[in-house]
N, C-alpha and C positions, 0 to 999 in steps of 0.2 A: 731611282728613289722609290721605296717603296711605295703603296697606295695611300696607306694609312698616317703617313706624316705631311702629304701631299697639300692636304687643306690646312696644316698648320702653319706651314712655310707661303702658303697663298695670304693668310694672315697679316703677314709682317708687313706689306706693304699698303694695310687696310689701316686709315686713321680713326676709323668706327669701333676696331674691333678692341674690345675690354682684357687687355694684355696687364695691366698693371692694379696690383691689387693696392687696398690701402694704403697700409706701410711702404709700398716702393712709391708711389703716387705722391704721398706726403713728403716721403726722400727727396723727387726728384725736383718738387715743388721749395724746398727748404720749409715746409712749415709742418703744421701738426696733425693729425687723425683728427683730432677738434675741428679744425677749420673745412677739413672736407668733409666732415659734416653737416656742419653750418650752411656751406654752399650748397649741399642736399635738402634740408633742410628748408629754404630759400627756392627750391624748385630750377634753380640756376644750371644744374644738370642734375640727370638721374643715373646714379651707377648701375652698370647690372647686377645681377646677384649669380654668383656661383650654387654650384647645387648644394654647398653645405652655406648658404646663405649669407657667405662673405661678398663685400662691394667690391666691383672690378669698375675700372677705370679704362676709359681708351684716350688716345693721344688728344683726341678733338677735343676731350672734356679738359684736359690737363691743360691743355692752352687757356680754356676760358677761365677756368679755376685760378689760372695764373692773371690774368687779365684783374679779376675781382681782387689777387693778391695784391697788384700793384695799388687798387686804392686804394683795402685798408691800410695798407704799408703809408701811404697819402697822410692815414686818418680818417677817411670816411669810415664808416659804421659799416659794418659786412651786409644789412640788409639795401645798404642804399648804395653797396657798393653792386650788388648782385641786379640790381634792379637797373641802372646804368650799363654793367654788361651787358644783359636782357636786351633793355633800347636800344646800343650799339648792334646785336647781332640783328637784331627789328630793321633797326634802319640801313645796313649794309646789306640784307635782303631785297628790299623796297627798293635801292638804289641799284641792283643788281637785274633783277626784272625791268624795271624802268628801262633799264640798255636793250635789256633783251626784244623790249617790246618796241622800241624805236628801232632796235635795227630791222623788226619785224615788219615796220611800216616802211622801213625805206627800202625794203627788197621789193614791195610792193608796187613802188612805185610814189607812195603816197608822202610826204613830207611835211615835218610838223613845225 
């Protein structure tokens, strides 16, 4: 394989990396360039930008974009859907350290 496609094929398996532009984004999502907007917008994710200053999307963001789709689709309001997403990704953090730092204590020796 040559050198030069090497980091693009490393790529593929990166859920960070901004592989999908708007319009596929919007495709894969079923909704409209409007809404991932919106979701931008809302600070809910940030696309990257291409060098000619088109938004790129990566698979992590499309998940959560999807996440805030399912409310509006609810009815919720896009800003309080995004903001709901927000707290869950907050609080599956919080709960995620919290393991980490119990199991930190019981390697210790120490039990809470």
């Amino acid at each position: 394989m040559p050198a030069e496609t090497a980091p693009v094929a490393g790529n593929l398996d990166d859920e960070d990396y901004p592989a999908y532009t708007m319009g596929r984004a919007a495709d894969v999502l079923g909704t409209t360039p409007a809404f991932l907007r919106a979701v931008g917008e809302t600070e809910l994710i940030a696309p990257l930008r291409s060098e000619g200053g088109h938004r790129r999307y990566s698979r992590r963001q499309l998940r959560t974009a999807a996440r805030a789709r399912e409310l509006v689709d609810q009815g919720t309001p896009i800003e309080a859907a995004c903001r709901i997403v927000s707290l869950e990704d907050q609080l599956d953090d919080a709960l995620r350290r919290n393991r980490e730092l119990r199991g930190e204590l019981d390697e210790d020796g120490t039990n809470i």
